[in-house]
N, C-alpha and C positions, 0 to 999 in steps of 0.2 A: 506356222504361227499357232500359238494354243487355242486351245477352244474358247476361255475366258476370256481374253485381248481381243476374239473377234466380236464376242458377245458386249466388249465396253467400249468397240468405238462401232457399234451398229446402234449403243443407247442412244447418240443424239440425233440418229435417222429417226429411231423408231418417237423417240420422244416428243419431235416434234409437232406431228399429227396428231400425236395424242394429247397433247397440252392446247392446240390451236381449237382441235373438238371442244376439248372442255370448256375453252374460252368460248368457243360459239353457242355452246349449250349455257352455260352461265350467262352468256348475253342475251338468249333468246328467252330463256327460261325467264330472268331476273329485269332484262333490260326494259321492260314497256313497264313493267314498274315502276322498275326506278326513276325512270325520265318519269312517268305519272307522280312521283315520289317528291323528286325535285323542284317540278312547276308548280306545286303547292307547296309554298312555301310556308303559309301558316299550318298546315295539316304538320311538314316534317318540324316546325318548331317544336308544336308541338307536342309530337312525339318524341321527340328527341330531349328537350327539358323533360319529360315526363319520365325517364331512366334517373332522375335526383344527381347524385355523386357520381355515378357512370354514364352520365351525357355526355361527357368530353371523350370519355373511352369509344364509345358507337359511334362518334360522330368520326374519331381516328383510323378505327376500322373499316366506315363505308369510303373515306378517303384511300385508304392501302387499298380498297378491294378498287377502285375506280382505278387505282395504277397500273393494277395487275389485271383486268376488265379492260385494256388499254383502249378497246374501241369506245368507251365514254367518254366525251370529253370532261376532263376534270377541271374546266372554269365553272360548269356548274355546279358541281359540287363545294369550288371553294368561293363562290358570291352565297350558295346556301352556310356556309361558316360564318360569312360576317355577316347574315342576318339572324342566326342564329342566337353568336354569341360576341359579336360587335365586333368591330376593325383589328382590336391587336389580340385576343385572344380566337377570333376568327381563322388571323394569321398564322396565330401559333400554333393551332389542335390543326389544319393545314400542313404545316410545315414537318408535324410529327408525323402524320399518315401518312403525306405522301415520299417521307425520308424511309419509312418502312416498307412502304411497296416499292421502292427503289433502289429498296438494299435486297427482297425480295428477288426481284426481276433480274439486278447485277448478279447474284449468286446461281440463277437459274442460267445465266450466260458464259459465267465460268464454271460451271461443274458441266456443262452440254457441249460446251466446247464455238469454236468458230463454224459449224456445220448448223446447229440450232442458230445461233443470230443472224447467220445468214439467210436462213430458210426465215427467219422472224421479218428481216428488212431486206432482202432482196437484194440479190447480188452487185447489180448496178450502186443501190443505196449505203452499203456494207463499202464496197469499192472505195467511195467516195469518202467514208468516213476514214478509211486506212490512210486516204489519202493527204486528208484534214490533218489528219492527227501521228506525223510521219516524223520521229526523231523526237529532236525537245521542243516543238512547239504541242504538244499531246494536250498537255491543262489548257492552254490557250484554245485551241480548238473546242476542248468540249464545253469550255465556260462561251465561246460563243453561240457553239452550235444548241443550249441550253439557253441561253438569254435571246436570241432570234426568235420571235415568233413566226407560228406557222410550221416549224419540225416537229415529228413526232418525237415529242422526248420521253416517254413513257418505252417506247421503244427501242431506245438509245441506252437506256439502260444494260443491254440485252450486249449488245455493241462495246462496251466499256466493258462489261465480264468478261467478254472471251479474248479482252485485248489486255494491253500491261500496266494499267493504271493498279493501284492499290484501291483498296476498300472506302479509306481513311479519305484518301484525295481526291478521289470520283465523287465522295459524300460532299467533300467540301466546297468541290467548284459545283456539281452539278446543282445542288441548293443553291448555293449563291447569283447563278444565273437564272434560277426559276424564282428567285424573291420578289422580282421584279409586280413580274406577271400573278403570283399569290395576294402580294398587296392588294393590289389592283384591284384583282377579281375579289378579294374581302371587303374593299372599299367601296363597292357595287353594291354586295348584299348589306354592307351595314347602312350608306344612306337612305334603300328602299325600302330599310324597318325604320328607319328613322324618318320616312314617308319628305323626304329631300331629294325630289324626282328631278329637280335640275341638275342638282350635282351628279346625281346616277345618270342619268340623259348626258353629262359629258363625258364625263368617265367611259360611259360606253361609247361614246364616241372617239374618243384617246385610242381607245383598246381597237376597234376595229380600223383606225388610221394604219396604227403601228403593226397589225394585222396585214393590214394590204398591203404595207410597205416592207413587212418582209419578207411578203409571197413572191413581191414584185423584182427585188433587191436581195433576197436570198442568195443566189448565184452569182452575184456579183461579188458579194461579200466572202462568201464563201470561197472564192476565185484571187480576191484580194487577202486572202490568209496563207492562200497556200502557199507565196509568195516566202513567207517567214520561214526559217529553217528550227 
């Protein structure tokens, strides 16, 4: 075998410690920040309106970087969007970040191959998703496995590059089953600028129902898809 062929399928060995490091060092380095960053919420207003014309750009940015940072969870980031900049363009400077950390991540899954996503979700977890998404039920699968709360879909990303969906159609389902959960959490940060502590007190109680009930209900659902061919 050439010398270059061993050197291009040892890239996604080597890659992937090396990207997991970075990820630790940028969460270690960045992370007690950032969560300090997001629980003040008036501090990140802000600063964040305080960028003028490019507040929506930074605020898309720390979004793609939460995607790709996947150990943050990015409901807080997207309840700081719609306090930010209210319910529907909350939504939307959301919706654009974490479409770019997500095309990020797919691409980092198809040029690394099935060896990096799997070293990313673990064998067992990887398995199950092959198994989800086995034949022409593939869109089905990941728009559920995407709209369930409680999976890591930041990481799913990673899962859908190294497998056969297109760029186009991973984009399309996978946003469409995180819309849900984006609203949501926008609708959180907007009524607690809007100091409508009951509707956020339900809302967050909505959100951790459907929370538990898909921690709880997961495998079953999951179990009732595979069914589908």
């Amino acid at each position: 075998m050439p010398e270059k062929r061993i050197k291009w399928r040892l890239l996604p060995v080597l890659a992937f410690p090396a990207f997991l490091l970075l990820l630790f060092f940028l969460a270690f380095l960045l992370g007690e920040h950032f969560y300090e960053f997001l629980r003040s919420k008036g501090e990140i207003r802000t600063w964040i309106l305080a960028r003028g014309q490019l507040a929506p750009l930074v605020f898309i940015a720390l979004q793609s970087f939460q995607v790709i940072v996947f150990m943050i969870p990015g409901e807080l980031v997207q309840m700081a969007g719609g306090f930010i900049f209210g319910l529907w363009f909350g939504t939307l400077w959301s919706v654009i970040g974490i479409s770019f950390g997500s095309i990020f991540n797919f691409y980092m899954g198809r040029f690394l191959g099935r060896p990096f996503a799997m070293a990313i979700l673990g064998i067992e977890r990887m398995h199950k998703v092959d198994m989800l998404s086995a034949g022409s039920r593939i869109k089905t699968a990941y728009f559920m496995l995407f709209l369930v709360p409680g999976i890591p879909k930041d990481t799913l990303c990673y899962a859908a590059g190294a497998g056969k969906l297109s760029l186009t159609g991973f984009m399309a389902i996978s946003m469409l089953g995180r819309l849900p959960g984006i609203f949501g959490s926008s609708c959180i940060g907007a009524s607690v600028f809007d100091s409508n502590y009951i509707l956020s007190l339900v809302l967050l109680l909505a959100a951790l129902v459907f929370l538990v009930l898909g921690v709880f209900y997961k495998e079953k659902l999951l179990k009732y898809l595979e069914r589908f061919k």
